[in-house]
C-alpha positions in Angstrom: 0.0 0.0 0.0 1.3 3.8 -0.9 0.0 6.5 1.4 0.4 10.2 0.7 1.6 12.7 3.7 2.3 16.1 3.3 5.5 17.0 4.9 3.9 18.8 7.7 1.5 16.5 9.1 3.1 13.7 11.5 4.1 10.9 11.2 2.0 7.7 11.6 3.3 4.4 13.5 1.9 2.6 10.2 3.7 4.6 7.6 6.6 2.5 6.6 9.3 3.8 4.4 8.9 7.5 3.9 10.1 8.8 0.7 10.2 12.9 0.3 9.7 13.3 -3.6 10.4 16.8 -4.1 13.5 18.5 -5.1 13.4 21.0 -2.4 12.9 20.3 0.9 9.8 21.6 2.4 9.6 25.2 4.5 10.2 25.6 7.7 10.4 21.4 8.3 13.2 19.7 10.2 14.7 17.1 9.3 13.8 15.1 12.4 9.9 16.0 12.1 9.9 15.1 8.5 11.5 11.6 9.3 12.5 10.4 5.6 14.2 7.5 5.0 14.8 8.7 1.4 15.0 12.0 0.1 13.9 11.5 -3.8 15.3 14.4 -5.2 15.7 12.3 -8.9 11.8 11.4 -8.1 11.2 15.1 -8.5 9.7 16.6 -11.2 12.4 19.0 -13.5 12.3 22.9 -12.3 11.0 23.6 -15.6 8.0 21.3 -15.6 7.5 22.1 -11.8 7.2 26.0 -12.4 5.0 25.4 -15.8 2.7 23.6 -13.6 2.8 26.0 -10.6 0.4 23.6 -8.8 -2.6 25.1 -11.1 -5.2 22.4 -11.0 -6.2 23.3 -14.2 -2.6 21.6 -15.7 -2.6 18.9 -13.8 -3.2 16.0 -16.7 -1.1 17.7 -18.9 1.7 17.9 -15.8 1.1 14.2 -14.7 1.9 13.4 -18.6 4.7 15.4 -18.8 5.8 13.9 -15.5 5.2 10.3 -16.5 7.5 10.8 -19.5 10.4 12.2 -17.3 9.8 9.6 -14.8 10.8 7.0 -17.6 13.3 4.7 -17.2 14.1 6.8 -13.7 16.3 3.9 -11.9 15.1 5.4 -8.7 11.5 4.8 -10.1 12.9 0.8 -9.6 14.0 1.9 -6.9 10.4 2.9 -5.3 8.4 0.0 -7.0 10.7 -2.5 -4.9 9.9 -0.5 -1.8 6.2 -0.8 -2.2 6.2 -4.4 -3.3 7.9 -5.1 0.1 6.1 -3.3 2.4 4.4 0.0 3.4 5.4 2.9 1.5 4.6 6.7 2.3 5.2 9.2 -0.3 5.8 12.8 1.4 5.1 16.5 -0.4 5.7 19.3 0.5 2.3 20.8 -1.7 -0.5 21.8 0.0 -2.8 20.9 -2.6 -3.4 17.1 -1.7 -5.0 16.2 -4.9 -2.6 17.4 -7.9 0.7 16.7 -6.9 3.7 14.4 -7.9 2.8 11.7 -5.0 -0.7 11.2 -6.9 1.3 10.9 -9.8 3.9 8.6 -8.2 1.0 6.5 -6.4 -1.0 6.2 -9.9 2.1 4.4 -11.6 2.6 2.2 -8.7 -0.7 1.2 -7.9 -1.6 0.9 -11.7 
């Protein structure tokens, strides 16, 4: 199972391995309170597809295509499916929209 956390809420007793998935680390978050056992950073969408997005809602098909295409062949995509085949996995953002981000994204292609 793949849960989604935003960086700022706390961390659960049933949340696995926690993976951070964005390129820059969230605002004002420690590293202790964030508690990742792998930063992402090559998980991350590119700057340039990450501004173009600018977490409009409106973009957020085209951006999980666009996303989907950068994300292929990504060894640390491997990486992450091995994770979540062998146990609980929790994908955490830093976006405060919990609906069109790249953990949606990222749980989609797992899950799927």
């Amino acid at each position: 199972m793949v849960k989604l956390k935003r960086a700022y809420d706390e961390r659960g007793d049933d949340d696995g391995t926690r993976v951070l998935v964005d390129r820059v680390w969230p605002r004002g978050v420690t590293k202790e309170r964030a508690a990742v056992d792998w930063w992402a950073k090559g998980l991350a969408p590119s700057e340039e597809l990450r501004k173009w997005f600018g977490h409009d809602p409106r973009r957020f098909e085209e951006f999980a295509e666009r996303y989907r295409a950068e994300l292929d062949g990504n060894p640390d995509l491997e990486r992450l499916r091995r994770l979540a085949r062998e146990g609980e996995v929790t994908l955490v953002f830093g976006a405060k929209d919990r609906e069109h981000n790249q953990a949606v994204v990222l749980r989609e292609l797992l899950e799927g």
